[in-house]
C-alpha positions, 0 to 999 in steps of 0.5 A, a space after each residue: 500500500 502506497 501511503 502519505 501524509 501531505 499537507 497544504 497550507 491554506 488561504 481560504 479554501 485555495 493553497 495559499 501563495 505563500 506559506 508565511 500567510 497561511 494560518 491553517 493547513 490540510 493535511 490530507 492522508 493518501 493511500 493507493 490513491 484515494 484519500 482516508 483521511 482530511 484533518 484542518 490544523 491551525 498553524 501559527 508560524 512567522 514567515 515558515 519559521 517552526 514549519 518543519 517542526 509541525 511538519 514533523 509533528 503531523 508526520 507529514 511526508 509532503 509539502 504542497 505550497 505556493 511559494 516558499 523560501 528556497 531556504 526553507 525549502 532546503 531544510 525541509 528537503 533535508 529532513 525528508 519531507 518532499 516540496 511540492 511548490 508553485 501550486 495554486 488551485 482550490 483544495 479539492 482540485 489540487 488533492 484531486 490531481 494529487 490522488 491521480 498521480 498529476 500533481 507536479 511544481 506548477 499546477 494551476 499556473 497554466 503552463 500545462 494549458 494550449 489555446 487556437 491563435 490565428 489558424 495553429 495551435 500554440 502553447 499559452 504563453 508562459 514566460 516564467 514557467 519557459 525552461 530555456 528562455 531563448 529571448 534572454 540570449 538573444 534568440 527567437 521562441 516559438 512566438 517570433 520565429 522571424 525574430 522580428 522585434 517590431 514587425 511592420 509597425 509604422 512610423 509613429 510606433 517604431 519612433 515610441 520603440 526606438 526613443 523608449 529604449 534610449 531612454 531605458 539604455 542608459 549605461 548609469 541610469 539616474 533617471 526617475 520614472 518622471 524624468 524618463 517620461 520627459 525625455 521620452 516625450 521630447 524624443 517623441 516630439 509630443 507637444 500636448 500631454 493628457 493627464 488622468 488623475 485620480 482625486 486622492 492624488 490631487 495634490 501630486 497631480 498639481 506638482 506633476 502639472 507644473 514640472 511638466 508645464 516646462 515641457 509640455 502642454 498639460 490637460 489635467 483631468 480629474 477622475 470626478 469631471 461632469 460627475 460630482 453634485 451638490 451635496 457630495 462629501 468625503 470622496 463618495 461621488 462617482 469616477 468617469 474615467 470615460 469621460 476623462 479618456 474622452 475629454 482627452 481625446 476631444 482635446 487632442 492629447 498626443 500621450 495621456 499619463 495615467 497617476 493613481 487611477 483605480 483599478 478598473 478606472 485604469 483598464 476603461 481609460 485606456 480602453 476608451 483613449 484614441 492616444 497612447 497611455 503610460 502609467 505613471 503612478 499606480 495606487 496602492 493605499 496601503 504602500 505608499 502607492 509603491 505595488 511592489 512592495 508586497 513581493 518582498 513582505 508578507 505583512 502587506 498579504 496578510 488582509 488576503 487572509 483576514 478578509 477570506 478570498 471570496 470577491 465582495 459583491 459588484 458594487 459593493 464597498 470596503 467599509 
C-alpha cells in the first residue's frame, strides 16, 4: 500500500501563495490513491519559521505550497519531507490531481494549458514557467520565429520603440520614472500631454502639472469631471474615467499619463483613449502607492487572509 501524509497550507479554501500567510493547513492522508483521511490544523508560524517542526509533528511526508523560501525549502528537503511548490488551485482540485498521480511544481499556473491563435495551435504563453528562455540570449521562441522585434509597425510606433529604449539604455541610469517620461516625450516630439488623475492624488497631480508645464502642454483631468453634485462629501461621488479618456481625446492629447487611477478606472481609460497611455503612478493605499512592495513582505498579504478570498459583491464597498 502506497501511503502519505501531505499537507497544504491554506488561504481560504485555495493553497495559499505563500506559506508565511497561511494560518491553517490540510493535511490530507493518501493511500493507493484515494484519500482516508482530511484533518484542518491551525498553524501559527512567522514567515515558515517552526514549519518543519509541525511538519514533523503531523508526520507529514509532503509539502504542497505556493511559494516558499528556497531556504526553507532546503531544510525541509533535508529532513525528508518532499516540496511540492508553485501550486495554486482550490483544495479539492489540487488533492484531486494529487490522488491521480498529476500533481507536479506548477499546477494551476497554466503552463500545462494550449489555446487556437490565428489558424495553429500554440502553447499559452508562459514566460516564467519557459525552461530555456531563448529571448534572454538573444534568440527567437516559438512566438517570433522571424525574430522580428517590431514587425511592420509604422512610423509613429517604431519612433515610441526606438526613443523608449534610449531612454531605458542608459549605461548609469539616474533617471526617475518622471524624468524618463520627459525625455521620452521630447524624443517623441509630443507637444500636448493628457493627464488622468485620480482625486486622492490631487495634490501630486498639481506638482506633476507644473514640472511638466516646462515641457509640455498639460490637460489635467480629474477622475470626478461632469460627475460630482451638490451635496457630495468625503470622496463618495462617482469616477468617469470615460469621460476623462474622452475629454482627452476631444482635446487632442498626443500621450495621456495615467497617476493613481483605480483599478478598473485604469483598464476603461485606456480602453476608451484614441492616444497612447503610460502609467505613471499606480495606487496602492496601503504602500505608499509603491505595488511592489508586497513581493518582498508578507505583512502587506496578510488582509488576503483576514478578509477570506471570496470577491465582495459588484458594487459593493470596503467599509
Amino acid at each position: 500500500m502506497v501511503y502519505m501524509r501531505v499537507a497544504l497550507p491554506l488561504l481560504g479554501s485555495r493553497v495559499s501563495p505563500r506559506c508565511g500567510i497561511s494560518r491553517e493547513v490540510a493535511v490530507v492522508t493518501v493511500a493507493d490513491g484515494k484519500v482516508v483521511e482530511n484533518e484542518a490544523l491551525e498553524l501559527s508560524l512567522d514567515d515558515g519559521d517552526d514549519l518543519l517542526e509541525r511538519l514533523l509533528k503531523w508526520r507529514c511526508d509532503v509539502l504542497v505550497c505556493g511559494g516558499i523560501r528556497r531556504e526553507l525549502a532546503d531544510v525541509l528537503l533535508a529532513n525528508g519531507i518532499e516540496v511540492v511548490s508553485n501550486v495554486a488551485g482550490e483544495l479539492d482540485e489540487v488533492v484531486a490531481a494529487l490522488c491521480l498521480g498529476e500533481l507536479n511544481p506548477g499546477h494551476g499556473l497554466g503552463a500545462e494549458r494550449s489555446f487556437i491563435r490565428g489558424s495553429g495551435l500554440l502553447p499559452e504563453v508562459d514566460c516564467i514557467g519557459c525552461e530555456n528562455r531563448p529571448c534572454m540570449v538573444g534568440l527567437s521562441c516559438s512566438f517570433d520565429p522571424t525574430g522580428e522585434v517590431v514587425p511592420r509597425l509604422g512610423r509613429q510606433a517604431e519612433q515610441i520603440y526606438e526613443v523608449g529604449r534610449d531612454v531605458s539604455a542608459e549605461s548609469d541610469p539616474k533617471l526617475c520614472r518622471i524624468a524618463e517620461l520627459v525625455h521620452f516625450g521630447v524624443g517623441v516630439g509630443y507637444e500636448r500631454l493628457g493627464l488622468a488623475f485620480c482625486q486622492e492624488l490631487f495634490a501630486e497631480a498639481e506638482t506633476l502639472t507644473r514640472i511638466l508645464s516646462r515641457f509640455f502642454t498639460v490637460l489635467p483631468v480629474c477622475c470626478r469631471v461632469g460627475t460630482g453634485s451638490p451635496g457630495e462629501q468625503n470622496g463618495d461621488g462617482r469616477c468617469n474615467p470615460v469621460l476623462q479618456a474622452r475629454i482627452l481625446n476631444d482635446a487632442g492629447s498626443d500621450l495621456n499619463v495615467l497617476a493613481g487611477l483605480c483599478l478598473g478606472c485604469d483598464v476603461l481609460f485606456t480602453a476608451e483613449s484614441e492616444s497612447p497611455v503610460t502609467t505613471l503612478f499606480v495606487k496602492d493605499r496601503r504602500l505608499a502607492h509603491n505595488p511592489v512592495a508586497a513581493i518582498y513582505t508578507r505583512y502587506s498579504l496578510e488582509d488576503l487572509e483576514r478578509e477570506g478570498v471570496n470577491p465582495r459583491p459588484a458594487g459593493s464597498r470596503r467599509r
